[in-house]
Phi, psi and omega in degrees: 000139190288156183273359172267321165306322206276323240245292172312318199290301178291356159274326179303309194309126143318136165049017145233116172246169204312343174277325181283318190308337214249321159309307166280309170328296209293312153295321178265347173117303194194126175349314200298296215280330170272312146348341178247026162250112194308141190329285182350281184295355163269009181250345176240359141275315197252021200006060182280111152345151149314305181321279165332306180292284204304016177244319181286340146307021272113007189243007212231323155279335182257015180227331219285340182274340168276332153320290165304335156313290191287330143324302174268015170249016178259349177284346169303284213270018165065001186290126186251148192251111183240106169287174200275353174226057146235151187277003166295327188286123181303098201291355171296301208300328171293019175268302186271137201302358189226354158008122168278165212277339205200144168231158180253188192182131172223132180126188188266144199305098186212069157255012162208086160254178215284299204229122187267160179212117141289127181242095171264149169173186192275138164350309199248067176230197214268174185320307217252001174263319194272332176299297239274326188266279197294339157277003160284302195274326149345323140316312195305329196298333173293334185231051148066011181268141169244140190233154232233136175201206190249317189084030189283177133287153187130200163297349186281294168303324190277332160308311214279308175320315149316300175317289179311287179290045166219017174053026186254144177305150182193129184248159169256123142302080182284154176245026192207173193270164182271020177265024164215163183245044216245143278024128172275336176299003188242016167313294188281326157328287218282331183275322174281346148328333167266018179252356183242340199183239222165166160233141183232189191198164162234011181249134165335147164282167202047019172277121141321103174315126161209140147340320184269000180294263216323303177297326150333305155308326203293317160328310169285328169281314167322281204305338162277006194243149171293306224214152164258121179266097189252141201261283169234169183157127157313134172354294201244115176161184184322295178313306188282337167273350175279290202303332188284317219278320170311321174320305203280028158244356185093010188260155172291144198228124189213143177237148147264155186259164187226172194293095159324325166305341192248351170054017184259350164291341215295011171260280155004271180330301189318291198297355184267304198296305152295006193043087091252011161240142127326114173296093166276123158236028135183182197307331147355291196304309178339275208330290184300341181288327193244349178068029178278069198264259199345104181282125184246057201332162153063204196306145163306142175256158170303159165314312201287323162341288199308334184240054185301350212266358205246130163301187167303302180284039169229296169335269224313306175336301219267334196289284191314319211224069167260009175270184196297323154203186190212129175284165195300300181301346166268345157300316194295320140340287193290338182249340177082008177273145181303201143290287212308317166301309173270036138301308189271334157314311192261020161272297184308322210258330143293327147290345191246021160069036192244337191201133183236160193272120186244154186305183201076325219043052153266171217222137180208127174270156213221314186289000000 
């Protein structure tokens, strides 16, 4: 079975989601190889239901004509498909537990650059909230940050259009297939946006646009990002489950506070206020908070770019470990290095002052 085919075919199934779906990869390799394995072994490796077994069993007659439906438009329309164990796969978003197992993706391969910033806020925002998002990512532009958003109106569209004109990568999160646009007024933003980044989805092609897609997207603009900016935003809304769930990942959280009297900041404010944001007042505060002093004209550059001074297996160390921090067994996951090698990576990489020893044994990078 071809694996792109298999990968879709196993994106498809009911009441299988991205932990149980990720739980087989990691044992059998690759989508093709579970599909050749009989119920009996998947319920006892990947600890899969009856239900469960019996829907993926049945998915290869009760999909297969919509696989192939979407098998020949993404190769029409150029969409490329990145599983979750290729190195194509945005190595922040493989941090997190619910990771999808495949993302589609259109635009140029720039999903893992040295330093990411989500620039999230509301739809609706005031005069002097939209200055503030075109005089940030202007800064931004110096130290090599790419930058992550939705493609909403709003503060979302006022990012990624910045971005475009200061020529720096910037990806669009969809909460719909890429056989679709929403906003269709945002069309042409998405295509130019693939001459610098791209736009991507974890939802099938043809899913039907819903509400409840978008806080699901809101995940991914978390997991992919070092740090989330939220620029204006209300008590209740997008912009604020995108700030909790970076929180509960361990990602840096940054607010502008806003006039409590006029209250359309009072989401800002809340979250600054519970610390689960940083009071930032302008792309400074970002630099020092993230440690980003080291100026990085033009385009975000790769992981691997930033360490020539580093062997190979120490790249792969410092690549893998683009979160805030990391336990040893999530290295050893995320890099694909044995224990002995990152035992001995993080002695070195700790003497040349690139990464400190946190009790636990966790890891945190420093470069």
């Amino acid at each position: 079975m071809n694996e792109n085919y298999a990968l879709l075919l196993l994106g498809r199934c009911k009441g299988i989601g991205p932990i149980h779906a990720k739980n087989a990869l990691n044992y059998y390799g690759t989508a093709a190889q579970i599909f050749a394995q009989p119920g009996i072994d998947l319920s006892q490796s990947c600890g899969w239901n009856a239900a469960q077994v019996a829907e993926f069993k049945s998915a290869p007659t009760q999909y297969g004509s919509l696989v192939s439906r979407d098998m020949a438009f993404l190769e029409s329309h150029h969409i490329q498909l990145l599983p979750y164990y290729k190195d194509s796969y945005p190595l922040r978003l493989k941090q997190i537990i619910d990771a999808p197992i495949c993302l589609y993706y259109k635009g140029k391969p720039a999903l893992n650059p040295s330093r990411t910033l989500a620039i999230v806020g509301t739809r609706k925002p005031s005069a002097h909230s939209l200055f503030l998002t075109q005089q940030l990512v202007e800064h931004a532009q110096q130290y090599g940050v790419q930058i992550i958003s939705g493609l909403a109106y709003g503060i979302d569209i006022t990012a990624h259009r910045c971005a475009l004109k200061q020529h720096i990568s910037t990806v669009g999160v969809l909460a719909h297939g890429l056989d679709q646009m929403y906003p269709k007024a945002h069309l042409q933003t998405a295509v130019d946006m693939q001459k610098e980044g791209g736009i991507l989805t974890e939802m099938p092609l043809f899913s039907a646009l819903h509400p409840d897609l978008f806080p699901r997207r809101n995940r991914l603009i978390a997991g992919m990002s070092d740090a989330v900016l939220v620029i204006e935003s209300k008590r209740i809304g997008g912009s604020m489950s995108t700030a909790q769930i970076a929180r509960s990942y361990d990602r840096d959280v940054f607010a502008f506070p806003g006039n409590p009297a006029q209250g359309h900041n009072s989401g800002c404010n809340a979250l600054i206020k519970r610390q689960v944001a940083e009071l930032v007042e302008d792309f400074s505060d970002i630099v020092k908070a993230m440690n980003w002093q080291d100026l990085q004209p033009g385009k975000s550059k790769t992981q691997t770019d930033l360490f020539p001074q580093f062997s190979p297996d120490e790249q792969t160390f410092l690549q893998a470990l683009t979160g805030k921090r990391l336990h040893i067994d999530e290295l050893i996951q995320f890099s694909g290095l044995p224990l002995h090698k990152i035992t001995l990576c993080a002695l070195e990489l700790e003497l040349k002052g690139a990464v400190k020893v946190l009790p636990g044994k966790f890891y945190q990078r420093i470069v």
